[in-house]
N, C-alpha and C positions, 0 to 999 in steps of 0.2 A: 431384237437382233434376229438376223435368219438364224434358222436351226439347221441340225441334218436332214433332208431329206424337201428344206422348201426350195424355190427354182429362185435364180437370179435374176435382179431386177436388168432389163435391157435402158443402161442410161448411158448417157452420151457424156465422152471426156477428151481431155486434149492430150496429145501424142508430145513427144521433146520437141519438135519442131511446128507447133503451136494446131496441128490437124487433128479435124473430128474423128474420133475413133469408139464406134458404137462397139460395149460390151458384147453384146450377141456375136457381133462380126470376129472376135476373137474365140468363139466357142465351134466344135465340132471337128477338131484337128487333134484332140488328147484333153488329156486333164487341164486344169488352170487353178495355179495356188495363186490367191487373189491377196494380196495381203494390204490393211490400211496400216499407214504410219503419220505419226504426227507432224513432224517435219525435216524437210532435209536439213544436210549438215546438223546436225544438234545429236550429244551422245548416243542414246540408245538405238535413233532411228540410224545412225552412222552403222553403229555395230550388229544391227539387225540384217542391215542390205547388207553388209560383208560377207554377214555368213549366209545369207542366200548366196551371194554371188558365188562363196568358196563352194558351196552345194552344188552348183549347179551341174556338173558331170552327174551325181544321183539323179535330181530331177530330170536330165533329159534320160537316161537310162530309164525312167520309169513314165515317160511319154510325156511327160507335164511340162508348160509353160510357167514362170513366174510374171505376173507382173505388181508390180509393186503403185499405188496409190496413197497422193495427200493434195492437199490445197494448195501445195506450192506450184508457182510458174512452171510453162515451157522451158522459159529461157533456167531456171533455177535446179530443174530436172536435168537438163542437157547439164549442164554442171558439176553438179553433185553424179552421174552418170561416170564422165569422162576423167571428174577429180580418182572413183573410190573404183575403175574400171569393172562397172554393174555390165554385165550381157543383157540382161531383160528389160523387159520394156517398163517403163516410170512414168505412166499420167495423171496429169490432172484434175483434178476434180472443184475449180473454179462455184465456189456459192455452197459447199458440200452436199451438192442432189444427192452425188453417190452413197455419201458417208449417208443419209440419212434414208436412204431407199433400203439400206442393208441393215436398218435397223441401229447403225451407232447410236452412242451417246457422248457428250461432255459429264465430266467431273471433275467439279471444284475446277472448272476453265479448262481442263486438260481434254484433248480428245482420247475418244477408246483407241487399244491398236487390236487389231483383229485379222487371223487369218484365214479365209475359206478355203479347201479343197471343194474344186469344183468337174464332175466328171465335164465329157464332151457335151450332153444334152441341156447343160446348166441347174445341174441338182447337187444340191450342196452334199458333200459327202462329211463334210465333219468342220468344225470351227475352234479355233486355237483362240484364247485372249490371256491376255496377261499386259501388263503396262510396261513393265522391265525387264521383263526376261526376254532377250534376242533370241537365243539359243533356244526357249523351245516352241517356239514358233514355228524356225526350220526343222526340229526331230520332230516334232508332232506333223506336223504336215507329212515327212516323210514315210513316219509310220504310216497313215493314213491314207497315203499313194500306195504301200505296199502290201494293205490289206484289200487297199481295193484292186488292185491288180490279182491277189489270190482268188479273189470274189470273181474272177471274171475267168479265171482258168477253168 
C-alpha cells in the first residue's frame, strides 16, 4: 500500500457519465482525499460517503477535493451520487488498475477501504484504513488536512 510521503500512481478512470478522467489531471488545484470504497449502495460504504458528503463545507475550507473510488459503474455512480446527494466526484475504477496501483488488497474476498490525503503535487501526506469505521476516515483525513495546512503556514 502507498505510504506517507510516496507519489500517486497517474491511472486512468471513468467519471459518472462514463469519461476518461486521468488522476494527474485532478492534481495541482489543492489537496485531494482520495478515498477507496467497496461498493455502492451497501452499508458502510452508504455511511462513509454521507459523512464525507456532510464534511464537505471543512474540506473545502481547508482547500481539498474529495473524490471517492470502487469498481462500480458510471451509470451506478450517477446513482448512488443523485440517491445520497454526494457533491464530489465518484469514479470508476473498471478491472481495479486503480485499486492495485495504490497498493490495495483483498481479504477473505472483501476489498481494502482506504483513504489518501494527497497534497497538490501528488505526495501522499497520510493514509487512513480501517474496513468499518466511516467516521474515521472522514476525522483522520481532516486532521490530516489541518496539519498540513499548519505545515505550510
Amino acid at each position: 500500500m502507498l505510504k506517507k510521503g510516496s507519489t500517486v500512481p497517474d491511472v486512468l478512470l471513468l467519471g459518472r457519465h462514463g469519461q476518461a478522467v486521468r488522476l494527474y489531471s485532478l492534481l495541482g488545484k489543492g489537496p485531494l482525499v482520495i478515498y477507496f470504497y467497496p461498493k455502492d449502495d451497501t452499508l458502510v460504504c452508504t455511511r462513509e460517503a454521507c459523512r464525507f458528503r456532510d464534511a464537505d463545507a471543512a474540506f473545502s475550507v481547508l482547500g481539498a477535493s474529495v473524490i471517492g473510488i470502487s469498481a462500480d459503474g458510471p451509470g451506478s455512480h450517477l446513482a448512488f451520487a443523485r440517491r445520497h446527494r454526494l457533491p464530489f466526484k465518484l469514479l470508476s475504477d473498471p478491472g481495479d488498475a486503480a485499486f492495485r496501483a495504490f497498493g490495495l488488497k483483498k481479504f477473505l474476498g472483501f476489498k481494502e477501504r482506504a483513504t489518501f490525503v494527497v497534497d497538490a503535487h501528488g505526495t501522499v501526506q497520510a493514509v487512513v484504513t480501517g474496513r468499518l469505521s466511516a467516521a474515521k476516515h472522514v476525522r483522520r483525513a481532516l486532521e490530516a488536512l489541518q496539519v498540513q495546512r499548519l505545515a505550510n503556514s
